[in-house]
C-alpha positions in Angstrom: 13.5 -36.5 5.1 13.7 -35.3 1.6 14.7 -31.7 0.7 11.4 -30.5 -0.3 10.1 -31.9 3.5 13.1 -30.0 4.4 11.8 -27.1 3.0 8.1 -27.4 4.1 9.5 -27.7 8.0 11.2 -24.4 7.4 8.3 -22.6 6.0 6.7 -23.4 8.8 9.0 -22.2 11.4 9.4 -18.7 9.3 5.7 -18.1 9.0 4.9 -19.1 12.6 8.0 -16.5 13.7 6.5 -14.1 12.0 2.7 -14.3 12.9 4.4 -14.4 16.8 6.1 -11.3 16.3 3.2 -9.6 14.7 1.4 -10.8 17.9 3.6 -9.8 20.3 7.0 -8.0 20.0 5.4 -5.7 17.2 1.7 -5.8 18.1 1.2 -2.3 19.0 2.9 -0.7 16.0 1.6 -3.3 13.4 -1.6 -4.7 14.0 -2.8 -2.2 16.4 -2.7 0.4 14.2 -3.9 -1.7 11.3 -7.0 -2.9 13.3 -7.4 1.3 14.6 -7.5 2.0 10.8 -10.0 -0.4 9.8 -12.0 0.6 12.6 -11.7 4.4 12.1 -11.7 4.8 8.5 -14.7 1.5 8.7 -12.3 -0.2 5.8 -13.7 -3.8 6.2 -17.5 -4.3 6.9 -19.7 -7.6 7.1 -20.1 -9.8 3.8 -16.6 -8.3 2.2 -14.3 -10.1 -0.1 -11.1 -8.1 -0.2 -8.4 -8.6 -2.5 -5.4 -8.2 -0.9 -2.9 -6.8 -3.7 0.3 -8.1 -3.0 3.0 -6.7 -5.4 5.7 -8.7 -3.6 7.7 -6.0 -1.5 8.0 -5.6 2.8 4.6 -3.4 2.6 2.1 -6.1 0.7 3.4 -9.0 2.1 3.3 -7.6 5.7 -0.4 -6.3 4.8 -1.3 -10.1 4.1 -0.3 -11.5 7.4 -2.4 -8.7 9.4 -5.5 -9.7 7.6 -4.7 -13.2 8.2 -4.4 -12.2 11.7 -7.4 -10.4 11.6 -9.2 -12.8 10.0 -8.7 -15.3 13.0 -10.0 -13.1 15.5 -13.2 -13.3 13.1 -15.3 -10.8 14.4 -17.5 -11.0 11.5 -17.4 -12.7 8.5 -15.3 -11.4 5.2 -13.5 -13.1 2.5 -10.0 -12.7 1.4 -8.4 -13.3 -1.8 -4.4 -12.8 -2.0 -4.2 -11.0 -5.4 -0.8 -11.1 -7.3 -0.6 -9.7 -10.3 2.7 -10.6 -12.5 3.1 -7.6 -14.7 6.2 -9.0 -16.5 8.5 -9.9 -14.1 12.0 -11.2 -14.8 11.8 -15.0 -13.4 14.1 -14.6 -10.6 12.0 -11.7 -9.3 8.3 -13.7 -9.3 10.2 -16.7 -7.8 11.0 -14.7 -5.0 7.4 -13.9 -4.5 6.2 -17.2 -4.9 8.6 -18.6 -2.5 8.0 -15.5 0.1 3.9 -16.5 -0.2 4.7 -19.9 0.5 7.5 -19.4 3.7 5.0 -17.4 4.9 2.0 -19.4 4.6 -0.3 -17.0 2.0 -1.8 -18.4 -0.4 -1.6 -16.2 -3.3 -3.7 -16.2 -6.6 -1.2 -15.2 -9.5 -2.6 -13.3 -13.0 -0.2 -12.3 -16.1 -0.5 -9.4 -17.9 2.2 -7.4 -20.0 2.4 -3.8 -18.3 6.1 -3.5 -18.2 6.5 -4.1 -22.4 4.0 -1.5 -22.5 4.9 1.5 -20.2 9.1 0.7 -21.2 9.0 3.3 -24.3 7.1 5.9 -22.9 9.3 9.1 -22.4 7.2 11.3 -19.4 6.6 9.4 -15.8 6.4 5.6 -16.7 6.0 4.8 -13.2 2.7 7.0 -13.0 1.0 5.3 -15.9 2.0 2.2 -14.9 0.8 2.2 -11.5 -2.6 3.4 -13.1 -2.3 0.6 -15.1 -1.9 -1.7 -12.7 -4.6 -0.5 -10.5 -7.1 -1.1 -13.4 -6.1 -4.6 -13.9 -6.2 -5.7 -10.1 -10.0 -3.7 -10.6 -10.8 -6.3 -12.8 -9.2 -9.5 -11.8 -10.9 -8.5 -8.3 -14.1 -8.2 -9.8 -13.7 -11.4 -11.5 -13.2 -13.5 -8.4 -16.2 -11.8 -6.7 -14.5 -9.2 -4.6 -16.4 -5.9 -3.7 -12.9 -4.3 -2.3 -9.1 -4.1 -3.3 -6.6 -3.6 -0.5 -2.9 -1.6 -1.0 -0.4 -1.6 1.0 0.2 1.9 1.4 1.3 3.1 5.3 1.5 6.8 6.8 4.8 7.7 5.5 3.4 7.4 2.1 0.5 9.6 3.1 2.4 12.4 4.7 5.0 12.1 1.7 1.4 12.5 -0.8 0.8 15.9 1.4 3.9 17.4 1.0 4.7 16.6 -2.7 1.3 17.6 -3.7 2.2 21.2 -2.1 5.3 22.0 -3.7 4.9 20.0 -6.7 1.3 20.2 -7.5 0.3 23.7 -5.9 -2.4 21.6 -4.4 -3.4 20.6 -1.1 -4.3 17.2 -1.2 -4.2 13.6 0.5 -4.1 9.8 0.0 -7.3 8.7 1.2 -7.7 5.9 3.2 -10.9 4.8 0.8 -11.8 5.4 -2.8 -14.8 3.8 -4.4 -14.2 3.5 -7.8 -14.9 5.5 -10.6 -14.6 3.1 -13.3 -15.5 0.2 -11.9 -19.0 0.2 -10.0 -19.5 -0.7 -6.7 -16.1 -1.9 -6.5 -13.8 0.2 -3.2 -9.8 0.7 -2.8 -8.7 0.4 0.9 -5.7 1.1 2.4 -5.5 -0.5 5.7 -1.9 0.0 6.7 -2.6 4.0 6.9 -1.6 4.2 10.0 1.7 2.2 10.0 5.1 3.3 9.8 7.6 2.4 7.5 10.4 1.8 9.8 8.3 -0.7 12.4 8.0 -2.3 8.5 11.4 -2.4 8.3 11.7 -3.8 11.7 9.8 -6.6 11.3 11.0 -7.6 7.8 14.8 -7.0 9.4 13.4 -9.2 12.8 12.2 -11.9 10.7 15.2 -12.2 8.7 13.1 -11.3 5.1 13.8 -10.7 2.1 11.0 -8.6 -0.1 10.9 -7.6 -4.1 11.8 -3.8 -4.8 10.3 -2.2 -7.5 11.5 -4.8 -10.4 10.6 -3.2 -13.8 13.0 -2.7 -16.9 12.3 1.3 -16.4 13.9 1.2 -12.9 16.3 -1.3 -13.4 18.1 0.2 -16.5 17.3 4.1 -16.0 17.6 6.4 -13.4 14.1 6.9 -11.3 11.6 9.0 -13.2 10.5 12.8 -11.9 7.9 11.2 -10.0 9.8 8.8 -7.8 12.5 11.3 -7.8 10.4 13.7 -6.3 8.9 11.2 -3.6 12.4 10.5 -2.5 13.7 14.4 -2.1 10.3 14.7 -0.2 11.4 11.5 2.3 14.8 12.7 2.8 13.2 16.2 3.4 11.0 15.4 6.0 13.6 13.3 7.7 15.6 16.0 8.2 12.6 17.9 9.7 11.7 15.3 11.8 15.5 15.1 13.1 14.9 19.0 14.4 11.3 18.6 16.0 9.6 15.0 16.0 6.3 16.8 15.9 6.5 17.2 12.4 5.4 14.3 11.0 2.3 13.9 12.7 1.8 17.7 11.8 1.7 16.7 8.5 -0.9 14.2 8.7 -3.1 16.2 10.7 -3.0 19.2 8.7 -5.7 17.5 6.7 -7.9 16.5 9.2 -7.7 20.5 10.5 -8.9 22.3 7.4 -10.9 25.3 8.1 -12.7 26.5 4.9 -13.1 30.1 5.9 -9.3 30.2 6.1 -8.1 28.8 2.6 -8.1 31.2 -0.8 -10.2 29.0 -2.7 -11.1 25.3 -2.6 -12.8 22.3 -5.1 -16.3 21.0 -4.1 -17.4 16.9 -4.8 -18.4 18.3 -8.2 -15.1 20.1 -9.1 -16.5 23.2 -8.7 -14.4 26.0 -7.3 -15.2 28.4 -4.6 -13.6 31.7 -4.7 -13.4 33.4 -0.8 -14.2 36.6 -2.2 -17.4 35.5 -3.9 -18.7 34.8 -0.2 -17.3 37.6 1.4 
């Protein structure tokens, strides 16, 4: 047996350890709550073709093998395309990707495009533009191979993290929604079917499985220090942590807060149209 039959067999063994585990020891956390998102937030319908954006860390790649999962119980039919985009990645760093997609049996679709030379100079929050960037260009790759929806691997520590930061940073209450249709692209949707998962069953499974995922990979993060955003993000993680540690309530509090809002209670607040509505206008 040759070594690259060598390294087929192994593939094999890794991805079938980890579709087991997804099926079994970490079924409830992971694909139950990914299949309860899908179904309350009605993220995947008939006819779909979803590109799944995988960027290459725990989070996309874990995202791919719950809708391959969900894709066998085939319920009804939808199409999945397993989107990487390669923004300028060092060549040790897209290896890793390609050789993750393959131990794990996804078969991934790989574009180029030069983001990271772009975004480099800019002085004010790098990472924000280009993860606006980026979100245009999976738009349109998407679009190009027929898709009607992009997926992201975003989970529920993300959203409760978005909550938080957009009250003490932003002066805004405000959440990461579970679906966007697209403003600049028509009829084209972003879903994010992991919003009910938590980071550290994530972590658990990636750690279970033995895996090794890409980190952010960019010249910005690898050379500088994190910019304000990400900065922010993490003082906002370690902050609710801490809160968590003192009542475990808190986390779910946060999520809920914006499911609770009562609009004869708030100062003022934004219609669909932008339009703002003062409480003593209506009082």
């Amino acid at each position: 047996m040759d070594e690259k039959e060598n390294f087929l067999d192994g593939c094999e063994d890794i991805s079938a350890r980890a579709e087991d585990s997804i099926r079994r020891k970490f079924h409830k956390q992971l694909f139950g709550n990914f299949a309860k998102a899908i179904n309350e937030y009605r993220l995947v319908e008939p006819g779909d073709k979803i590109a799944v954006c995988i960027s290459g860390g725990k989070d996309s790649m874990l995202m791919a093998k719950l809708f391959q999962e969900l894709k066998r119980h085939n319920k009804f039919e939808f199409e999945l395309v397993f989107l990487v985009m390669d923004p300028g990645y060092e060549k040790k760093n897209r290896e890793l990707i390609e050789t993750n997609a393959k131990l794990l049996n996804v078969p991934i679709t790989i574009f180029e495009s030069d983001i990271f030379e772009n975004v480099f100079n800019i002085p004010k929050s790098p990472c924000y533009v280009c993860a606006r960037m980026r979100r245009g260009y999976l738009y349109h790759n998407a679009r190009q191979l027929g898709c009607n929806k992009i997926a992201l691997g975003h989970h529920y520590d993300d959203v409760i993290e978005t909550i938080v930061m957009g009250m003490l940073y932003g002066a805004q209450m405000q959440t990461m929604m579970p679906k966007l249709k697209s403003t600049n692209f028509e009829g084209m949707e972003l879903i994010r079917p992991m919003y009910l998962i938590r980071e550290r069953d994530v972590i658990a499974w990636r750690d279970y499985n033995g895996l090794r995922f890409l980190r952010c990979a960019c010249k910005f993060t690898a050379e500088n220090e994190f910019d304000s955003v990400s900065s922010k993000r993490q003082k906002v993680k370690e902050l609710i942590a801490r809160l968590a540690e003192e009542d475990p309530q808190i986390e779910q509090n946060i999520f809920k807060s914006v499911e609770n809002v009562n609009l004869s209670t708030v100062i003022a607040y934004k219609d669909k149209t932008g339009n703002r509505h003062f409480f003593v206008d209506e009082y």
